[in-house]
C-alpha positions in Angstrom: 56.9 151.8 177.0 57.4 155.0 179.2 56.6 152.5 182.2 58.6 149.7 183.7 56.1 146.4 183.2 55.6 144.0 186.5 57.7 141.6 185.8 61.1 140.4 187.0 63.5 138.5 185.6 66.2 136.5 186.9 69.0 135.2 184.4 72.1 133.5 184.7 74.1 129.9 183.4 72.9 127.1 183.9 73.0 125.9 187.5 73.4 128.5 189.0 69.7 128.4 191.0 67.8 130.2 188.8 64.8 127.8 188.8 64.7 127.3 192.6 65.0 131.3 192.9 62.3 132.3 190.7 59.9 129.4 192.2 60.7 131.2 195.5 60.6 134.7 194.9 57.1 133.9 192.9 55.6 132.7 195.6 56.8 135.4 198.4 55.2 137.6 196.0 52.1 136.2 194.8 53.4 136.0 191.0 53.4 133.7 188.0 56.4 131.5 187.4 57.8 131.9 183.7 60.3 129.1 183.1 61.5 130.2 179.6 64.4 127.8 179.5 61.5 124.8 179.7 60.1 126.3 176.4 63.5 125.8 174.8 64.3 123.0 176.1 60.6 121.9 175.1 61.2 122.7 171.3 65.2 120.7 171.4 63.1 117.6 172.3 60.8 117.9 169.6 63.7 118.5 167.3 65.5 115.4 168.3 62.3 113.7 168.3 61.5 114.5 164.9 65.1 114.1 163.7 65.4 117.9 162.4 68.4 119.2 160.7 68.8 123.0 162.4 70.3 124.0 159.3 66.6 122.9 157.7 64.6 125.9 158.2 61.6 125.2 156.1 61.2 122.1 158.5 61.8 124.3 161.5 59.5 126.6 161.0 56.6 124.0 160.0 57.6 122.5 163.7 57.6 126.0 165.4 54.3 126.9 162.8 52.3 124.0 164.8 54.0 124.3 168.2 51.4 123.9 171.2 53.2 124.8 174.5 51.8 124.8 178.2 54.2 125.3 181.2 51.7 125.0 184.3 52.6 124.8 187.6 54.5 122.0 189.7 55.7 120.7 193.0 59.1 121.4 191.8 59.9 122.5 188.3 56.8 123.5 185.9 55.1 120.8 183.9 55.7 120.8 180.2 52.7 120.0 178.0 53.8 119.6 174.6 51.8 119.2 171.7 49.1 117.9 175.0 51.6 115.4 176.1 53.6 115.5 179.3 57.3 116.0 178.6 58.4 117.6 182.4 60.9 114.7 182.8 62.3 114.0 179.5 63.0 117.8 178.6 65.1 117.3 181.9 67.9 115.5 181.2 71.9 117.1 180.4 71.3 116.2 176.5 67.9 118.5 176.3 70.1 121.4 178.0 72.7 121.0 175.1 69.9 121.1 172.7 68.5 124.2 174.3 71.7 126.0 174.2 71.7 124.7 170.4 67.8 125.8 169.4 68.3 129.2 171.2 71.1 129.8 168.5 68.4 130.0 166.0 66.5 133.1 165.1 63.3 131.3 164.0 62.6 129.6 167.6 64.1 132.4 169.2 61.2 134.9 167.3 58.6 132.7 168.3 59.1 131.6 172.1 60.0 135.3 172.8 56.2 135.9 171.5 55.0 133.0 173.1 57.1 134.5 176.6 55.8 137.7 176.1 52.0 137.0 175.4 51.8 134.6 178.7 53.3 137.7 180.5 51.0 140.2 178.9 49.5 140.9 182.3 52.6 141.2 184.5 53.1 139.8 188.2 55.3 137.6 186.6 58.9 136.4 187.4 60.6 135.3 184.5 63.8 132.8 183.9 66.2 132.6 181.2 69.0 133.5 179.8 68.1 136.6 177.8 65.1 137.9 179.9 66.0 140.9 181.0 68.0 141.8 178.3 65.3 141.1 175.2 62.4 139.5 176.1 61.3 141.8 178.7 63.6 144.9 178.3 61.0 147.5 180.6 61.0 144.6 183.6 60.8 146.5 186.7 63.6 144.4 188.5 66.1 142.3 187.1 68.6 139.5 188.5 71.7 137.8 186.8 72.7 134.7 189.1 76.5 133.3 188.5 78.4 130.3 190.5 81.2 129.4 189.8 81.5 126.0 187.5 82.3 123.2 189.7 79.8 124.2 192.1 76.8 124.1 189.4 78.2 120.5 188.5 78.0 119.6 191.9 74.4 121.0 192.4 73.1 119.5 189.0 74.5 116.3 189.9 72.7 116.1 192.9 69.6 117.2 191.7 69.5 114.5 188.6 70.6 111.9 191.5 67.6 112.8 193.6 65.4 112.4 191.1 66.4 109.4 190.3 68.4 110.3 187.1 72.1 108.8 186.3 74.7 111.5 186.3 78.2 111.8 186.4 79.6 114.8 187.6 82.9 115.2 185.3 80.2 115.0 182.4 78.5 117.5 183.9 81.2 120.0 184.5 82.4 119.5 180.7 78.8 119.7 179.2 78.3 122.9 181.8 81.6 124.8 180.6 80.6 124.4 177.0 77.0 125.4 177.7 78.7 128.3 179.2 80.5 129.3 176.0 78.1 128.1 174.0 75.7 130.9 175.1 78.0 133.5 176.2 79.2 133.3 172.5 76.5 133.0 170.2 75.8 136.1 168.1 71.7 136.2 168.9 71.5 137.4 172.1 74.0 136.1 174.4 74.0 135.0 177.7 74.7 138.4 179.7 73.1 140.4 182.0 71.1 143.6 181.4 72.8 146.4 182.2 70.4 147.4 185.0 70.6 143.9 186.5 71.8 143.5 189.8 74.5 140.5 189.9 74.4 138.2 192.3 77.3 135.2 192.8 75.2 132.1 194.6 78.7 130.2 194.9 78.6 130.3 199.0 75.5 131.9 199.1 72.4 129.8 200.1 69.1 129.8 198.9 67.5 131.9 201.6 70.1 134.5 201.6 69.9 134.9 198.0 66.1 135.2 198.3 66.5 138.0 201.0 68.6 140.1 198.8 66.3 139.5 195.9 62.9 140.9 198.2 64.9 143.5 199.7 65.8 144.6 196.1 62.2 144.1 194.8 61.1 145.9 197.5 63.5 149.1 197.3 62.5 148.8 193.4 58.6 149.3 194.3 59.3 152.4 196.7 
């Protein structure tokens, strides 16, 4: 693709205000909000559901093979249909975001919710989040993000979050299952959390959301000059 396609993508560990971010910059902008990280999460529910071994690809692929995935838009985070039923809560939770980091790690889901990404993006104006978007899901994106705080602060934030919504959490859980999401991703062979090389990194540790959001428009902006 000679041309850079409309769409941005922000990436980064979890935490670190991707979701809130993308929401945002969507909406000063008149795009589509892309939660990828929804879709996997998505997909580690209906592994656990179904009580699939991820070493059992024939039974992967049958679940993958009659996958029906909607992400439509929300007060907050998108709302998850799956399979026509409403999983925006439970796909939520610390346990789904292990089982994310876990599904990702697989080639088979990995091939088909980068399809999936793609064909709901086949007409730009989209802001993407994720952990690999800039770097393989949308390679040509005309402007690309990579968020990072440090640890203990996106324990702190996701801790707060699950509290408000009325979710138990425990923040030295949080921290340990964060760190080992971090390596988790960072180390996995199939494309591994880091950003694109054209990416412009961004640390969100004392930075709050509007400043962030400033930086991102002014970027996006300079980018469309």
């Amino acid at each position: 693709m000679s041309q850079r396609s409309d769409i941005i993508t922000i990436d980064g560990p979890s935490g670190s205000g991707k979701s809130t971010l993308s929401r945002l910059l969507a909406a000063e902008l008149g795009y589509t909000y892309l939660d990828t990280g929804a879709m996997y999460r998505a997909v580690g529910l209906q592994v656990k559901n179904r009580r699939i071994d991820l070493k059992d690809d024939r039974s992967l692929n049958e679940l993958l093979t009659g996958l029906e995935l909607e992400l439509l838009p929300g007060g907050g985070d998108s709302v998850v249909i799956l399979n026509g039923r409403d999983v925006s809560r439970a796909i939520r939770s610390a346990e789904m975001g292990m089982m994310a980091s876990r599904v990702s790690g697989k080639s088979l889901v990995r091939e088909r919710l980068t399809a999936l990404q793609r064909q709901m993006a086949a007409r730009g104006r989209v802001v993407a989040e994720g952990r690999d978007t800039g770097t393989v899901v949308f390679p040509t994106a005309r402007c690309k993000f990579f968020l990072e705080a440090a640890a203990e602060e996106r324990a702190r934030r996701r801790t707060e979050q699950l509290r408000q919504q009325g979710m138990s959490a425990d923040y030295d859980d949080i921290l340990a299952q964060i760190k080992k999401r971090d390596a988790d991703d960072s180390g996995r062979k199939l494309a591994p959390l880091q950003p694109a090389a054209d990416a412009l990194l961004i640390d969100c540790t004392k930075m709050d959301i509007p400043a962030v959001l400033n930086l991102m428009l002014s970027r996006v902006s300079a980018a469309a000059g």
